[in-house]
NUTORSE-360742 format. One line per field, with one value per residue (C-alpha): chain; x, y, z; residue in one letter. Coordinates in steps of 0.02 Angstrom, whole numbers. Layout:
<pts>
mol	c(A	...)
x	c(X	...)
y	c(Y	...)
z	c(Z	...)
type	c(a	...)
</pts>
This chain:
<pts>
mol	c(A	A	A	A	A	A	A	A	A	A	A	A	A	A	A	A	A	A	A	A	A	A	A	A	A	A	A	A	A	A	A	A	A	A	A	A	A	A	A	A	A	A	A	A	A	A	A	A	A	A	A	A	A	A	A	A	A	A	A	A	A	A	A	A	A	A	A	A	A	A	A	A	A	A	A	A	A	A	A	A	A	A	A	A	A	A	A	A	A	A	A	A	A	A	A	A	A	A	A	A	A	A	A	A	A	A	A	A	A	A	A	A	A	A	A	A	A	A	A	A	A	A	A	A	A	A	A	A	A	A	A	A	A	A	A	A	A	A	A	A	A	A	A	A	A	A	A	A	A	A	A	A	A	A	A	A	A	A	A	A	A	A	A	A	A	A	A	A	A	A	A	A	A	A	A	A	A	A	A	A	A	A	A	A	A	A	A	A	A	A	A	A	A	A	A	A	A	A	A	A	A	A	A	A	A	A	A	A	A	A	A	A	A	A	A	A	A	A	A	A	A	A	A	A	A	A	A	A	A	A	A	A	A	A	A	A	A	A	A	A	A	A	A	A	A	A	A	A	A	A	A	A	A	A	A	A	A	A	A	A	A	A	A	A	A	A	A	A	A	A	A	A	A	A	A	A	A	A	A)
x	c(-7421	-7532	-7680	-7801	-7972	-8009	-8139	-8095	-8271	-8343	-8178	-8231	-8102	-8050	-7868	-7830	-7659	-7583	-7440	-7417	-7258	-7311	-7492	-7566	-7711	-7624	-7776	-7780	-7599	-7576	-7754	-7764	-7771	-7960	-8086	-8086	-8165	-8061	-8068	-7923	-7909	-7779	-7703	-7584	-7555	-7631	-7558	-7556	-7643	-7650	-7804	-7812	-7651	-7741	-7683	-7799	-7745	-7809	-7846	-7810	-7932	-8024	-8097	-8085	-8187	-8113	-8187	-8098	-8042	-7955	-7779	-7709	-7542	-7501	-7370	-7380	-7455	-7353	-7489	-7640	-7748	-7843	-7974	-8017	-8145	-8224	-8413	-8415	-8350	-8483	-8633	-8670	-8868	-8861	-8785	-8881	-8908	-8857	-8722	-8695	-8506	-8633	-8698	-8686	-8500	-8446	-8590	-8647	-8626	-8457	-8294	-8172	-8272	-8157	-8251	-8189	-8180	-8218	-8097	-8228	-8251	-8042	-8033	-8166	-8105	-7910	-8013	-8086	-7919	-7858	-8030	-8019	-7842	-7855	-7997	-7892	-7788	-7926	-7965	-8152	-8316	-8366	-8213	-8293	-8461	-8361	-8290	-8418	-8512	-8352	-8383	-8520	-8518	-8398	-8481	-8634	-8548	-8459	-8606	-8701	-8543	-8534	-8729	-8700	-8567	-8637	-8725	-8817	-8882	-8949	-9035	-9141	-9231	-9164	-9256	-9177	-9008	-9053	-9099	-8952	-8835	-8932	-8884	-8683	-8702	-8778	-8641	-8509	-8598	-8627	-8537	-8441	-8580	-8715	-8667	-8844	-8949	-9115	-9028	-9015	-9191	-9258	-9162	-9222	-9412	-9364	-9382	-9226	-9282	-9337	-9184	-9093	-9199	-9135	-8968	-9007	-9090	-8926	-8819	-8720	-8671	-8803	-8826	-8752	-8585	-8583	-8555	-8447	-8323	-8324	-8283	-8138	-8068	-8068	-7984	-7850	-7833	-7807	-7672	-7591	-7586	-7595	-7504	-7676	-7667	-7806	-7895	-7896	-7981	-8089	-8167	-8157	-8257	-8388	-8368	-8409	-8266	-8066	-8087	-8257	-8160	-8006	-8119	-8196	-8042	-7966	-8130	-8136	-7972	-7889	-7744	-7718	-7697	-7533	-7477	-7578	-7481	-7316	-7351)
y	c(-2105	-2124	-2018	-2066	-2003	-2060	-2008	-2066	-2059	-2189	-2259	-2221	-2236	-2201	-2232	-2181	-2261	-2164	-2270	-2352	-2490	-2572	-2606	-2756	-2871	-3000	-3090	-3202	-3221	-3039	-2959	-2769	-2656	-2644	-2735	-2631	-2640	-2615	-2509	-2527	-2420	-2478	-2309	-2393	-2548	-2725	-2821	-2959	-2977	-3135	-3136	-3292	-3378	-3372	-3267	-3149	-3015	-2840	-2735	-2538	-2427	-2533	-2554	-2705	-2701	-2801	-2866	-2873	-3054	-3077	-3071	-3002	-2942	-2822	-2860	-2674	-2592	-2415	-2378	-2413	-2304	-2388	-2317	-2441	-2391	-2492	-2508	-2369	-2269	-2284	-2418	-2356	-2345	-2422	-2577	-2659	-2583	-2589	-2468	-2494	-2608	-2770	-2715	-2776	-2732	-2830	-2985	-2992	-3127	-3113	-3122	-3056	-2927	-2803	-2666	-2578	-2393	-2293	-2128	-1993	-2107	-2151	-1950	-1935	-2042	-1971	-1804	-1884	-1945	-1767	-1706	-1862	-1824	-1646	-1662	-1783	-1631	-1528	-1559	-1458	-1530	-1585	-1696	-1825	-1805	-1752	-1895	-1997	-1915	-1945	-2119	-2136	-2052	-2156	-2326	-2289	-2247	-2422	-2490	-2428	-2488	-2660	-2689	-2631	-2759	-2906	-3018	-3102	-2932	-2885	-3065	-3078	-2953	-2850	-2957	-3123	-3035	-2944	-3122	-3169	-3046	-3063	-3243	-3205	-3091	-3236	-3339	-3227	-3201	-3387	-3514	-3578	-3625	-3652	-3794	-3835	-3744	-3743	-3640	-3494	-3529	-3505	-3329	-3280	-3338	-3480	-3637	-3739	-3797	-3600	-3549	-3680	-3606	-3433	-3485	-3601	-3484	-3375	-3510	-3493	-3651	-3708	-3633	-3824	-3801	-3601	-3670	-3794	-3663	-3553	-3679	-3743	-3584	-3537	-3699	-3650	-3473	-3532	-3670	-3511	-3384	-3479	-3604	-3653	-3862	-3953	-4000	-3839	-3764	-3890	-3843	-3657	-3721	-3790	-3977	-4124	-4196	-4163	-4326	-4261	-4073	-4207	-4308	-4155	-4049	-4187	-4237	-4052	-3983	-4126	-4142	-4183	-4039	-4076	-4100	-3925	-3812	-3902	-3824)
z	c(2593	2729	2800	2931	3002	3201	3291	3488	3557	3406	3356	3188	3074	2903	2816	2633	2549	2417	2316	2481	2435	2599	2572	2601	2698	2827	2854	2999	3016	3062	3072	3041	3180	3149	3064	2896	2720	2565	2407	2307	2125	2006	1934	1847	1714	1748	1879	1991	2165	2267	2368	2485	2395	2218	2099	1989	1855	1920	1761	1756	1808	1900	2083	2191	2343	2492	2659	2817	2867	2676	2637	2485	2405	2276	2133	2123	2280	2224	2089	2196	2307	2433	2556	2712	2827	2989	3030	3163	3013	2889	2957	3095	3053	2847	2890	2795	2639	2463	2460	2651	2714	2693	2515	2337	2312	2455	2467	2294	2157	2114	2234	2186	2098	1980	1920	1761	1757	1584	1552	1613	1771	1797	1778	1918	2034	2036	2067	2217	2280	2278	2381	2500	2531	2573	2673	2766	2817	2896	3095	3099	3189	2980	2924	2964	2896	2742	2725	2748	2598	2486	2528	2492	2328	2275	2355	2260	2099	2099	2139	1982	1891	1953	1907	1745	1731	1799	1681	1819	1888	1735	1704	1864	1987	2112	2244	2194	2183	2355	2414	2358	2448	2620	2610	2573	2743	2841	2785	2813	2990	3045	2940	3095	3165	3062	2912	2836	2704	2816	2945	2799	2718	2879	2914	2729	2756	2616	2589	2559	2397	2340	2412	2272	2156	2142	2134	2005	1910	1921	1871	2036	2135	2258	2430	2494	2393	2451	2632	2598	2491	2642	2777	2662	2644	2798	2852	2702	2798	2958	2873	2779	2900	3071	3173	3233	3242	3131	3312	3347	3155	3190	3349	3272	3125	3213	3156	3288	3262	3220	3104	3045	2999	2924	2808	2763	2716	2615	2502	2453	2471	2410	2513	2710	2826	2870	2676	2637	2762	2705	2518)
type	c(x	x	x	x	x	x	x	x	x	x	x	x	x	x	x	x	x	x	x	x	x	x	x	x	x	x	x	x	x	x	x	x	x	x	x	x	x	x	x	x	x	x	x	x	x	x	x	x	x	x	x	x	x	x	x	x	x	x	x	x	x	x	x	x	x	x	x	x	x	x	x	x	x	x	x	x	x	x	x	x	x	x	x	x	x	x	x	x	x	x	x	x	x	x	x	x	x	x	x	x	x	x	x	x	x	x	x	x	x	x	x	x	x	x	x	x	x	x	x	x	x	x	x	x	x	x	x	x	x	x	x	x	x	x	x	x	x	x	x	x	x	x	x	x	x	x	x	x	x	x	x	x	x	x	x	x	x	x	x	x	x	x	x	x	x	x	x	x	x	x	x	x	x	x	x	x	x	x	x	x	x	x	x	x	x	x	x	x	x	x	x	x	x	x	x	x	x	x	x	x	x	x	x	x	x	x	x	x	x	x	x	x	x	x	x	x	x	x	x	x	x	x	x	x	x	x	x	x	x	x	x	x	x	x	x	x	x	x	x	x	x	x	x	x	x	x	x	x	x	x	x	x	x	x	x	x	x	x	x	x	x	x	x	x	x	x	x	x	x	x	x	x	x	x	x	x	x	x	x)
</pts>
């Protein structure tokens, strides 16, 4: 089942899936209709989801936020419920905080991030999927601020949850780890264009080397290797889910060269273009 919010003069929106057998994230091979971010709830047993063609064991009741550009399958998309919402939804104003579509959930430490869900708060959020759901019925002048409180509700609750959970939360403060998030968003936001470490030490009032630091200090790879991850699997998206030539994922990616991108892919993805799209 499916059940949509629109608003026409923001093109807000807001879809809920409810044991959808269809569900899924194209990613760049067949984009969704709008740029959306993901919460998907495992109601039922464990079971597999493929998230950018690498395969991780979803746990029951447990939450899996997802951003927009990544694509992901389901072994059992029937016992899921997902709620996707787009920026002119929900960050209209908060776009940058916390519990806002660029906050911990979606740009912390961890990616994927599944967040376990005790009893009290699995019984909690199948309440909420009865609430969401039958709000989505109504057409009044409050659905949508409605809504956007349910959200909310719930963004903040997972958010508490996935602090709780993460080891290197709870180990440093919440202005390294803010430091830290701020620097997944400028990523996410400029990686095509921007390939070098002083670029984001710059945006963050950093140093380079204090930038290092932090990460260090979290026992996450370096802010270097963090760039290099995302340009390779973007190339490995547009291989996947494109019939975009390596010339032409090279201009996308910002390199100076199509040899410069080809060198590149096959030191750290360790295989040719050509060889990785024939997999």
């Amino acid at each position: 089942m499916i059940r949509e919010y629109n608003d026409k003069a923001t093109t807000a929106r807001f879809v809920m899936h409810i044991n959808n057998k269809s569900f899924t994230g194209k990613g760049l091979g067949a984009p969704a209709p709008f740029p959306v971010n993901t919460f998907v709830y495992n109601k039922g047993s464990a079971q597999q989801v493929v998230i950018d063609e690498i395969a991780y064991t979803m746990p029951a009741r447990c939450i899996l936020p997802l951003v927009y550009n990544q694509h992901f399958v389901f072994s059992h998309p029937e016992n899921l419920m997902a709620l996707q919402f787009n920026r002119e939804f929900y960050c209209i104003v908060d776009h940058d905080v916390e519990v806002g579509c660029a906050g911990f959930i979606f740009y912390g430490i961890n990616h994927p991030m599944f967040i376990q869900l005790d009893t009290e708060e699995a019984d909690e959020m199948q309440h909420l999927e009865k609430v969401i759901g039958s709000e989505l019925l109504r057409n009044d002048n409050f659905q949508g601020e409605m809504l956007r409180s349910l959200l909310k509700r719930i963004m903040i609750q997972v958010t508490r949850k996935a602090k709780e959970q993460s080891e290197g939360y709870r180990q440093c403060s919440d202005d390294r780890m803010d430091l830290i998030r701020k620097f997944s968003l400028l990523l996410e936001m400029n990686f095509k264009k921007e390939h070098e470490v002083k670029f984001y030490a710059a945006a963050l009032h950093k140093s380079p080397k204090t930038l290092s630091n932090v990460f260090s200090l979290l026992k996450q790879p370096a802010p270097s290797v963090l760039i290099r991850n995302r340009l390779v699997l973007e190339a490995k998206r547009y291989l996947h889910y494109t019939d975009k030539s390596a010339r032409e994922i090279a201009w996308e990616l910002g390199f100076e060269s199509p040899a410069h991108f080809s060198r590149f892919f096959k030191t750290y993805a360790g295989a040719n273009t050509s060889a990785f799209r024939n997999v």
